[in-house]
LOTIDO-521617 format. One record per atom (N, C-alpha, C, O): residue in three letters; x, y, z. Coordinates in steps of 0.001 Angstrom, whole numbers, padded with zeros to 6 digits, always signed. Layout:
N
ALAXYZ/...
END
This chain:
208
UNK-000144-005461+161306/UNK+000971-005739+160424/UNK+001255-004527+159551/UNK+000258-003896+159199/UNK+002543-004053+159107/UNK+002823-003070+159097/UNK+003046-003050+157651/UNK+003586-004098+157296/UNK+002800-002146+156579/UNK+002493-002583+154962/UNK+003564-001195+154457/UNK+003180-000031+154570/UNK+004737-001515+153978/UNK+005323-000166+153578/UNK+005254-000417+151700/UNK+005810-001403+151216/UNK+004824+000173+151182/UNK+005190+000655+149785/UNK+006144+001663+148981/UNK+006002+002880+148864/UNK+006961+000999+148557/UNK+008002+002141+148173/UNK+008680+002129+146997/UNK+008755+001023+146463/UNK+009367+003347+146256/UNK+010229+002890+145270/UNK+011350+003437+145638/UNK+011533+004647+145772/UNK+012358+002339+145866/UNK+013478+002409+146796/UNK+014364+002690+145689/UNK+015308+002336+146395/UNK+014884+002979+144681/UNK+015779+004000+144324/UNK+015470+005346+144228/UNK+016175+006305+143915/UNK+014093+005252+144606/UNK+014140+007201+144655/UNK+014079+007003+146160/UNK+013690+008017+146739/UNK+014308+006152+146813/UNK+014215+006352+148585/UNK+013011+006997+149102/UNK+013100+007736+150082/UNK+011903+006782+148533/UNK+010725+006976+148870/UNK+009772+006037+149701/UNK+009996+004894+149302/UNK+008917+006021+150571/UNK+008115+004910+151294/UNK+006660+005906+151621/UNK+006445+007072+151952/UNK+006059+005001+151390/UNK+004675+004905+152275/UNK+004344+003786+152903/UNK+004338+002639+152456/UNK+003958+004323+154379/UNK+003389+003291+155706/UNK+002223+003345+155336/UNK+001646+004174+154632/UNK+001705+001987+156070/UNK+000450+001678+156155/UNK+000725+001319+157908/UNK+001665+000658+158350/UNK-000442+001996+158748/UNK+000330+001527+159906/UNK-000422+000395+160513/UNK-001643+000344+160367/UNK+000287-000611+161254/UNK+000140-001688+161714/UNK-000569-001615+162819/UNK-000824-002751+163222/UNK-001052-000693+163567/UNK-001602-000493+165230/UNK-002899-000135+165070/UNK-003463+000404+166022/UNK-003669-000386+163744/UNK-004843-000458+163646/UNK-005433-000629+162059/UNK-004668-000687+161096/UNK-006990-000703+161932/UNK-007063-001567+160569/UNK-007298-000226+159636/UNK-007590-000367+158448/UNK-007166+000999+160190/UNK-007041+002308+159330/UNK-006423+002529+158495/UNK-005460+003094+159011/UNK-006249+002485+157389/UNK-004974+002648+156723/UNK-004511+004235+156712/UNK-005208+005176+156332/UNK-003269+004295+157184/UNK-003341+005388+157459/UNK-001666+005419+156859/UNK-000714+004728+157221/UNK-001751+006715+155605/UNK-000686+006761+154833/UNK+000094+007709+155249/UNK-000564+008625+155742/UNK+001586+007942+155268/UNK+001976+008999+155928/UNK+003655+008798+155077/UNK+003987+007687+154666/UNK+004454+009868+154937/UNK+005936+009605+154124/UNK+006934+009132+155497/UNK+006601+009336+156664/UNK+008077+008537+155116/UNK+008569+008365+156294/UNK+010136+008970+155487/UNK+010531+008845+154328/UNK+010712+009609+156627/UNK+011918+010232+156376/UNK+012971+009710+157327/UNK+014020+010320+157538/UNK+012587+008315+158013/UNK+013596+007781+158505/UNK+013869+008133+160356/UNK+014468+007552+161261/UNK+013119+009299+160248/UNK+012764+009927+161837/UNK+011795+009770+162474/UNK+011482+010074+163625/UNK+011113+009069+161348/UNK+009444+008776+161682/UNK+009206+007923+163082/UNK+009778+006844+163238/UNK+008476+008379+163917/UNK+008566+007414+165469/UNK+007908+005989+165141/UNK+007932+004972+165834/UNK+007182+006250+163607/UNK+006410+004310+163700/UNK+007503+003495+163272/UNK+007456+002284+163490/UNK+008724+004136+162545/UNK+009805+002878+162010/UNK+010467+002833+163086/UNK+010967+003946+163244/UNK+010941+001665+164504/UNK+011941+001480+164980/UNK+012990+000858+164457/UNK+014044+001485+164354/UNK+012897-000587+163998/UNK+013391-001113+163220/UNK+014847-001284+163827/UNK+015955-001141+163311/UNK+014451-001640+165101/UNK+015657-002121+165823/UNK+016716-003404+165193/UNK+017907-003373+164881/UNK+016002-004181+165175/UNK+016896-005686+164612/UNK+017421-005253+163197/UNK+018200-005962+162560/UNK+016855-003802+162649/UNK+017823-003310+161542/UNK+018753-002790+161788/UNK+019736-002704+161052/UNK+018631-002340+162867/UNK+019678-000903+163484/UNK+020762-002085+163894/UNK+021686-002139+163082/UNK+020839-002892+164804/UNK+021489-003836+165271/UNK+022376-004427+163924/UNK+023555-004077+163971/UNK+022079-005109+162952/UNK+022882-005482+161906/UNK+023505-004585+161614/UNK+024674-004497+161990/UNK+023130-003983+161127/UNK+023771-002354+160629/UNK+025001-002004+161574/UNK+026063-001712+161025/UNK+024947-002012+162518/UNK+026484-001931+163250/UNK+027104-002999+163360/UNK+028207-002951+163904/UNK+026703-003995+162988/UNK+027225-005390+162362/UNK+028113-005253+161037/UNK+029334-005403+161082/UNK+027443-004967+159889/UNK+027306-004731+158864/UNK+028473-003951+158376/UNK+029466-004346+157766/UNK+028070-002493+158860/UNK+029188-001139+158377/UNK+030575-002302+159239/UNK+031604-002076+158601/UNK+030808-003094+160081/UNK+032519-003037+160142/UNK+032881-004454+158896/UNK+033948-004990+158595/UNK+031571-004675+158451/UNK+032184-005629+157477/UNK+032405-005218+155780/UNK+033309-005419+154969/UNK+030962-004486+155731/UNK+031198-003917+154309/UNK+031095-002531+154064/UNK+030225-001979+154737/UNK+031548-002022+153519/UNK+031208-000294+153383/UNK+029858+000130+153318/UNK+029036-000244+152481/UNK+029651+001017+154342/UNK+028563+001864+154900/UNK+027537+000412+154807/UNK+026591+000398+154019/UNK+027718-000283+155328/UNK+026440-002031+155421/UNK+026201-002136+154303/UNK+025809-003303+154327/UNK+026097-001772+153052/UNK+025383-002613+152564/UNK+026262-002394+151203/UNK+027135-001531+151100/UNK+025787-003574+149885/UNK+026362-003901+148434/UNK+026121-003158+147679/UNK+026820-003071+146669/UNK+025165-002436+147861/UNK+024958-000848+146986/UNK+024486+000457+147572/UNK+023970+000506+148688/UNK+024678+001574+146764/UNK+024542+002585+147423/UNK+023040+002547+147433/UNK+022366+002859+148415/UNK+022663+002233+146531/UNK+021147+002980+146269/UNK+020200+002323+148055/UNK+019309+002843+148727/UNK+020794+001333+148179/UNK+020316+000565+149389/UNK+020675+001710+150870/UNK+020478+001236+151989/UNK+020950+002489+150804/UNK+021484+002996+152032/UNK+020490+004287+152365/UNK+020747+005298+151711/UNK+019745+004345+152999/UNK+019160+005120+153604/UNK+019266+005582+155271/UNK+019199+004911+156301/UNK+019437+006850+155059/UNK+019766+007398+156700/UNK+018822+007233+157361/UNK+017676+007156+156918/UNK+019218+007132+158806/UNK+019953+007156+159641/UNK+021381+005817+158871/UNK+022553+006101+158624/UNK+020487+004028+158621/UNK+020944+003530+158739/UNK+020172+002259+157855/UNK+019056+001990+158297/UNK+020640+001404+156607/UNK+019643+000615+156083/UNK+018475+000240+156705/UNK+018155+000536+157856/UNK+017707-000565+155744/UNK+016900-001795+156512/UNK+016721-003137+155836/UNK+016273-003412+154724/UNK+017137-003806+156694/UNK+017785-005589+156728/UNK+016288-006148+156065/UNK+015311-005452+156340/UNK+016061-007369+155205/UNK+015210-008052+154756/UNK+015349-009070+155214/UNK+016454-009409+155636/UNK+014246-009899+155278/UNK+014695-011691+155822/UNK+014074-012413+154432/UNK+014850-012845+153580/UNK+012821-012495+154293/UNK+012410-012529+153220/UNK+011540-012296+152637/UNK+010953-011262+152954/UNK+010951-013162+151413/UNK+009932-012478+150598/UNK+009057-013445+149945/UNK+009414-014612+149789/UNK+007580-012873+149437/UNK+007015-013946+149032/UNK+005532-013505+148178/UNK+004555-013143+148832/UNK+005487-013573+146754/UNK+004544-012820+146016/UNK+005003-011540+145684/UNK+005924-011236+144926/UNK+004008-010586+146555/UNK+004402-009420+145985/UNK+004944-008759+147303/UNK+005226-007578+147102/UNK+005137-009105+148386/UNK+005436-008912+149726/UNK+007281-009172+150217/UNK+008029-010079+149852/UNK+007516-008231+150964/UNK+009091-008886+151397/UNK+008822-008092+153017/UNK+008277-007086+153469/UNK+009580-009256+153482/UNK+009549-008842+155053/UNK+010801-008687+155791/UNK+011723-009495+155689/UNK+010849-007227+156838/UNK+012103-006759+156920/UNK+012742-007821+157841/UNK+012301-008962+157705/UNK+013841-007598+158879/UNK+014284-008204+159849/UNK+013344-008173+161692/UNK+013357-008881+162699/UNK+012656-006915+161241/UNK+011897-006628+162354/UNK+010427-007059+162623/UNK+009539-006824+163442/UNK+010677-007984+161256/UNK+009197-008727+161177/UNK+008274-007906+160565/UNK+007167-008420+160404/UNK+008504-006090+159946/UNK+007638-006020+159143/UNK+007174-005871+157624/UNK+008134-005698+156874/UNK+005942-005897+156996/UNK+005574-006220+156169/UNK+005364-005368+154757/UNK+004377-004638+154667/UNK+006096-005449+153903/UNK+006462-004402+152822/UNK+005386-004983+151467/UNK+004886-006086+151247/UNK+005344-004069+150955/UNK+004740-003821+149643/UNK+006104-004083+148670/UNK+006929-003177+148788/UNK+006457-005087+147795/UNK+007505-004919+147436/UNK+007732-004145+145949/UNK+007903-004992+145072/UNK+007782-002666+145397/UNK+007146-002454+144332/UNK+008619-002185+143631/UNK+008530-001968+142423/UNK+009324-002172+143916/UNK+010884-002366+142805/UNK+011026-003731+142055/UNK+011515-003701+140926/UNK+010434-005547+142874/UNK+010755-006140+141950/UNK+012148-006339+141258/UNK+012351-006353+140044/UNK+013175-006507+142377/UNK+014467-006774+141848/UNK+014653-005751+140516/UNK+015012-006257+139453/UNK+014436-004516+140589/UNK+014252-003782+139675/UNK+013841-004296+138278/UNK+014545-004443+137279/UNK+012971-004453+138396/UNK+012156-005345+137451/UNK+011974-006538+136914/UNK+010843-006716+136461/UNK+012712-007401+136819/UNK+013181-008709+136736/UNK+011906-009740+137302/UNK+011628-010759+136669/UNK+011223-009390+138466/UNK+010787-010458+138868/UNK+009253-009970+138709/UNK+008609-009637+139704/UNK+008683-009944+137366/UNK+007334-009685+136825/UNK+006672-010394+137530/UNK+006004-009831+138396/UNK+006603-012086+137405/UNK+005740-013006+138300/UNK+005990-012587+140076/UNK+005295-013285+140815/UNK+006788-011662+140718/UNK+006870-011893+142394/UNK+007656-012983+142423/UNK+008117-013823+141651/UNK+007662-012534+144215/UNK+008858-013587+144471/UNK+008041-015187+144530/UNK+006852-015416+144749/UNK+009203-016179+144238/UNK+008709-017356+144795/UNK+007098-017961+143791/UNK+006205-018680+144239/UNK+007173-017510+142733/UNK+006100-018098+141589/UNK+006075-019253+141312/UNK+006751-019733+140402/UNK+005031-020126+142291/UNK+004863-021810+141890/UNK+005742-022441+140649/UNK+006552-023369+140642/UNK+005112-021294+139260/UNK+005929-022453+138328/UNK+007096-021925+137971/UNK+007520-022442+136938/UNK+008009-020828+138564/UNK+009041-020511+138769/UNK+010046-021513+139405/UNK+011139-021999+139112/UNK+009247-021576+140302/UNK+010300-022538+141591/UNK+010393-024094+140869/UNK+011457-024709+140790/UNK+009194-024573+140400/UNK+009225-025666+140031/UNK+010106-025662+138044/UNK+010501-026477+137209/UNK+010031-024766+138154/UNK+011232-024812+136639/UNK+012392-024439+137056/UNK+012986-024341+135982/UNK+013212-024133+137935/UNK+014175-024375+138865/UNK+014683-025181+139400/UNK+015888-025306+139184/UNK+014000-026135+140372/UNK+013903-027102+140858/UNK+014661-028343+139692/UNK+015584-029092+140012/UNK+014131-028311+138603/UNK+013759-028974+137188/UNK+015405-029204+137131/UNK+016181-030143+137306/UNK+015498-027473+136702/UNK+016954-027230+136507/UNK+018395-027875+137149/UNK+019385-028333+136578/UNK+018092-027718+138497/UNK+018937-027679+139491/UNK+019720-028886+139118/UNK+020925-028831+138872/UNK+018955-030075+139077/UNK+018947-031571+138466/UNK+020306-031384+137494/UNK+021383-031980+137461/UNK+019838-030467+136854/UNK+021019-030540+135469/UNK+021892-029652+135398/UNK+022397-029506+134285/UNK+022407-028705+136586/UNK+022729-028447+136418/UNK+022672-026144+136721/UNK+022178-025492+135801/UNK+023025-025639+137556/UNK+022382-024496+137347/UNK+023293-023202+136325/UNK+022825-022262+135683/UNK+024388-023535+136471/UNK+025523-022442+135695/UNK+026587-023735+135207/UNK+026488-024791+135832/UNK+027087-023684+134652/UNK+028649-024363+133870/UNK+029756-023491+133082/UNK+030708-023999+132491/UNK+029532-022294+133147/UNK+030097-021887+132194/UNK+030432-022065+130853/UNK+031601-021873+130518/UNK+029463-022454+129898/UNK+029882-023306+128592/UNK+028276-022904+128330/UNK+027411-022432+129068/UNK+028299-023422+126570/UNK+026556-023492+126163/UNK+026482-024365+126508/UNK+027175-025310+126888/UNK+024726-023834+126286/UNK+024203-024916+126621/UNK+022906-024653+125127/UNK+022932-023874+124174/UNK+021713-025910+125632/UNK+020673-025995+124967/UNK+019893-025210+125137/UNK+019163-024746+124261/UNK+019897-024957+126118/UNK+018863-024026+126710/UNK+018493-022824+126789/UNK+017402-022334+127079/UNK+019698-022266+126447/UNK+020253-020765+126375/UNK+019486-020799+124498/UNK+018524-020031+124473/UNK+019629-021203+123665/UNK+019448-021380+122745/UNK+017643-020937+122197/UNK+017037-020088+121542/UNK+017383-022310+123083/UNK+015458-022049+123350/UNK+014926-020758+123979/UNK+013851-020176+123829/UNK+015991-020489+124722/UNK+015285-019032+125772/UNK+015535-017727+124770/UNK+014803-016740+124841/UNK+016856-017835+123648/UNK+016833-016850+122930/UNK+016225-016921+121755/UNK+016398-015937+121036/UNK+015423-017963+121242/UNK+014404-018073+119911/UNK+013066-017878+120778/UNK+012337-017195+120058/UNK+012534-018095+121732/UNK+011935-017404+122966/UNK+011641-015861+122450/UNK+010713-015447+121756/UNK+012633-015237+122968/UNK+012697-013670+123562/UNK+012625-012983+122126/UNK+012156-011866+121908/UNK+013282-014020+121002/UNK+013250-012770+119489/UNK+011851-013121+119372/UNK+011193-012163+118966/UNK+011063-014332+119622/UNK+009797-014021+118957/UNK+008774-013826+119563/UNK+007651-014093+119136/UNK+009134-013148+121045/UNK+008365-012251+121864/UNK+008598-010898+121589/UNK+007522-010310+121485/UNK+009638-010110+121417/UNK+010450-009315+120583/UNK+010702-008911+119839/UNK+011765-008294+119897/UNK+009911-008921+118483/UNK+010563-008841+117117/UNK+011622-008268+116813/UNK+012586-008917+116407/UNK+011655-006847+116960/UNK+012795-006156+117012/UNK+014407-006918+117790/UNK+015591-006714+117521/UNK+014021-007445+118383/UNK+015151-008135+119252/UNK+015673-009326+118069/UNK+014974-010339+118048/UNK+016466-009293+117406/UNK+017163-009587+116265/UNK+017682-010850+116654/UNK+017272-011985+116409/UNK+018857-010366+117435/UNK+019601-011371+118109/UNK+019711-011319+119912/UNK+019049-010502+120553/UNK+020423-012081+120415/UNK+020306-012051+121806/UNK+021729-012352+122143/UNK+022378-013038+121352/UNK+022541-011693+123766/UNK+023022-012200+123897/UNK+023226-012080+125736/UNK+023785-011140+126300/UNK+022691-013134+126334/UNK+022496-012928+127678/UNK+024146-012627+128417/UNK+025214-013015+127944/UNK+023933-011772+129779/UNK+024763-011173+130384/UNK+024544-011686+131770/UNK+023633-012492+131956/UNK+025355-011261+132833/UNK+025331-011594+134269/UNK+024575-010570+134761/UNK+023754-010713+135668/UNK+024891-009213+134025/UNK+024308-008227+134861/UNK+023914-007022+133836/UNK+024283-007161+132670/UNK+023021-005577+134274/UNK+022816-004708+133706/UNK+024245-004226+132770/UNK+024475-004191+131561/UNK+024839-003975+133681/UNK+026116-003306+133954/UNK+026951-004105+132301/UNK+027194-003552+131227/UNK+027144-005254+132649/UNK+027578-005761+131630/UNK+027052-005810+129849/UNK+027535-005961+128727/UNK+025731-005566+130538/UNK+024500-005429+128528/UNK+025095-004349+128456/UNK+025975-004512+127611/UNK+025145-003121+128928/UNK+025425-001578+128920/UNK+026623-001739+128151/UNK+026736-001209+127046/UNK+027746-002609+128792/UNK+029286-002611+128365/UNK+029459-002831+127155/UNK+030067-002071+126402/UNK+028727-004348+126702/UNK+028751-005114+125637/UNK+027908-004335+124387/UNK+028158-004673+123230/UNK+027167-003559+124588/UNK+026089-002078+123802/UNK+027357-000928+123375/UNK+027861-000648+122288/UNK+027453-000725+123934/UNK+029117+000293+124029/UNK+029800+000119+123194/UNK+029991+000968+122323/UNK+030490-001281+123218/UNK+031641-001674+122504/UNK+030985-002034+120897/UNK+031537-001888+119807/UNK+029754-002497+121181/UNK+029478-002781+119586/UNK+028783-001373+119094/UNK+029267-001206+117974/UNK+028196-000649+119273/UNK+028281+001084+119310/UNK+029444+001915+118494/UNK+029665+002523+117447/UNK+029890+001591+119456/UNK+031493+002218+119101/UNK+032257+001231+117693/UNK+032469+001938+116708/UNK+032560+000123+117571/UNK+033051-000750+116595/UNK+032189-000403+115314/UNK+032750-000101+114261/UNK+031072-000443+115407/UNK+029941-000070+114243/UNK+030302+000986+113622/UNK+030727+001032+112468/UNK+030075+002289+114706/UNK+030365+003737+114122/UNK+031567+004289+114087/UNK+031893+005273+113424/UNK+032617+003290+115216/UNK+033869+003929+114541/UNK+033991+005391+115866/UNK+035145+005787+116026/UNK+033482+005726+116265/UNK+032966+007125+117201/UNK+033314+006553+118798/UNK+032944+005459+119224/UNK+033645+006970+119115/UNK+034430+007107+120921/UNK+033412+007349+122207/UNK+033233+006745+123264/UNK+032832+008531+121598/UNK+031952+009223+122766/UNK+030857+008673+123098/UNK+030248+008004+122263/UNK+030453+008811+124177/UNK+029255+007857+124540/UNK+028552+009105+124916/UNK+029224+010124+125074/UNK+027004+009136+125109/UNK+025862+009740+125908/UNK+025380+008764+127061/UNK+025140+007558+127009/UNK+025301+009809+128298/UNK+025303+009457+129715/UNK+023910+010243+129684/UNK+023850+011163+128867/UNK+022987+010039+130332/UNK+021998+010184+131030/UNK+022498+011203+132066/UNK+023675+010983+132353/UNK+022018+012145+132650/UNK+023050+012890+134167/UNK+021665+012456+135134/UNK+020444+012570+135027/UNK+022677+011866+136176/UNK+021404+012206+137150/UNK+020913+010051+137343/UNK+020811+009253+138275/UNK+020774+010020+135903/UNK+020475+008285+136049/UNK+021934+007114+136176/UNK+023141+007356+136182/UNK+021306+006041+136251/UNK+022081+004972+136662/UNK+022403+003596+135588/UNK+021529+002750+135401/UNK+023437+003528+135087/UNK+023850+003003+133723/UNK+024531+001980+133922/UNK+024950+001418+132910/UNK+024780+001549+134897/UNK+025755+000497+135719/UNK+027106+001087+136412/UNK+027295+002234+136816/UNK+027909+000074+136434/UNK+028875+000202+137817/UNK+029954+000865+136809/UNK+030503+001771+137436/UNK+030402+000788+135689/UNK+031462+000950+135057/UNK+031712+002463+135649/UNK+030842+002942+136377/UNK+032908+003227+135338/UNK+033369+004210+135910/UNK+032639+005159+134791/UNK+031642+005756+135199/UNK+033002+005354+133502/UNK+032178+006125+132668/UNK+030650+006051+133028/UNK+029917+006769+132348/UNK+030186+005430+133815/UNK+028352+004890+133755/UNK+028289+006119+135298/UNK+027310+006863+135355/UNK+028910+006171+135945/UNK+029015+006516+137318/UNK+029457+007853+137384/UNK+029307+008482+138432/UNK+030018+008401+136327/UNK+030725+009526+136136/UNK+029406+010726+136203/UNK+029517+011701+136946/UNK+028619+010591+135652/UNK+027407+011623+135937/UNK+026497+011274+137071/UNK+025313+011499+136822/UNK+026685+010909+137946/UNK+025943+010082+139146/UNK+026090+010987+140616/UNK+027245+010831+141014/UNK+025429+011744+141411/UNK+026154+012515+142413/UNK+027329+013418+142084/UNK+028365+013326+142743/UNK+027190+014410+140947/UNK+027890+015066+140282/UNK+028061+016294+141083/UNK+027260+016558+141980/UNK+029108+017093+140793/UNK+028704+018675+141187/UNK+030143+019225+140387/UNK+031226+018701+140125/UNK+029576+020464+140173/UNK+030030+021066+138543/UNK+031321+022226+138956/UNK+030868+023298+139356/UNK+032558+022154+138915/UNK+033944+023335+139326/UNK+034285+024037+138448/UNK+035072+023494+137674/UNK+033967+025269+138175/UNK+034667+026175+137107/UNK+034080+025448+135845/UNK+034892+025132+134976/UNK+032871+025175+135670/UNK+032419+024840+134663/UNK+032287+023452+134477/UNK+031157+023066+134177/UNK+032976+022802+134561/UNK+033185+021418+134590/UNK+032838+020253+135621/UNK+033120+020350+136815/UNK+032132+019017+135005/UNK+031735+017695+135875/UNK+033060+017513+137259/UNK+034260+017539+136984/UNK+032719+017400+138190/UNK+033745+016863+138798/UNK+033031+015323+140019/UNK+032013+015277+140710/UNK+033809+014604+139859/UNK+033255+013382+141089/UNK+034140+013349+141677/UNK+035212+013345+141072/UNK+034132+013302+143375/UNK+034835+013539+143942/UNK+036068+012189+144428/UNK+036887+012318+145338/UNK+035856+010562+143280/UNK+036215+009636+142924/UNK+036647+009249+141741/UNK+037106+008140+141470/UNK+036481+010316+140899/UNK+037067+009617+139754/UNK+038162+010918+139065/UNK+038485+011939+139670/UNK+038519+010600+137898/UNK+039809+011383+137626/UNK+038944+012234+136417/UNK+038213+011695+135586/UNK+039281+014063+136561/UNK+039038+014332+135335/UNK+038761+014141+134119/UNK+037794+014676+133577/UNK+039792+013140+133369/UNK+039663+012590+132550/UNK+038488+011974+131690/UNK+038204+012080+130497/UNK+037945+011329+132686/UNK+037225+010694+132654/UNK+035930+010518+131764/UNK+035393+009500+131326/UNK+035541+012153+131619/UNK+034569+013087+131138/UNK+034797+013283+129974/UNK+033876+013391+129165/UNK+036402+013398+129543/UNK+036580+013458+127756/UNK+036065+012494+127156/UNK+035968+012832+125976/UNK+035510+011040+127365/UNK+034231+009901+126698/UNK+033314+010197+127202/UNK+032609+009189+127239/UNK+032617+011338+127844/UNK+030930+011301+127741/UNK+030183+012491+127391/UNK+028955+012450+127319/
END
């Protein structure tokens, strides 16, 4: 069984190889003869005519061609080709307990009963944020989001309203969410001095 460990936004992996009980570590660059990873390759030309380049994010795309997951369980996720990963991203962090945590599922389960989204408050939201401030101290107040992308947004705007000040600081090089200012230093390369992306408008750069 085949054990890959990786941290898949730097597109990095280590094999453990499956054709004997050696562990035998080696980098894989995608040319490697132990990954076939056919039933990946197969979706994948599935895939690219449905969504751009196969898959929902970039960071997911590794050459030649992704690789498909079926599922996951603890600290383990298993590809489409049946093999067996080290899963060390963790929904980029989010899932501290692993996938599929007994009393995860069963406080879910709980949920489901009542309800899983409504759009509206609730009670619960309430308990989870007197929760998090007094796990938190510093964490004052709370105010849950759908996504990274969106805390980033909602940070911004009260940033800016506070100080009155326009300009934001970008990280170069890191990943801040989807917004166009967040993306603007992301796969950069520099013309006559200046940021340019080969997607977004000049402009763009006078807020960061």
């Amino acid at each position: 069984m085949r054990l890959i460990s990786g941290t898949w936004c730097l597109r990095s992996f280590k094999i453990l190889d499956r054709k004997d009980s050696k562990m035998e570590i080696c980098s894989i660059n995608r040319e490697s003869k132990n990954m076939e990873l056919n039933r990946s390759k197969t979706l994948y030309e599935i895939a690219k005519e449905l969504t751009p380049g196969g898959v929902h994010s970039n960071v997911r795309w590794i050459d030649p061609h992704p690789i498909y997951f079926s599922r996951v369980k603890g600290s383990k996720i298993w590809d489409a080709d049946g093999d067996k990963y080290i899963d060390c991203m963790g929904n980029y962090g989010s899932l501290i307990l692993g996938h599929g945590y007994p009393e995860v599922i069963k406080a879910v389960k709980q949920q489901l009963k009542n309800g899983l989204t409504n759009g509206v408050e609730s009670e619960l939201s309430i308990e989870v944020a007197k929760k998090i401030t007094q796990m938190i101290p510093c964490g004052e107040m709370v105010r849950f989001t759908n996504s990274g992308t969106e805390a980033v947004m909602h940070a911004i705007q009260i940033a800016r309203g506070y100080t009155g000040k326009e300009t934001i600081v970008n990280t170069e090089g890191n990943f801040h969410g989807c917004m166009i200012m967040f993306i603007a230093t992301i796969h950069i390369q520099r013309k006559n001095g200046k940021y340019r992306h080969q997607s977004l408008p000049q402009k763009v750069y006078a807020e960061i």
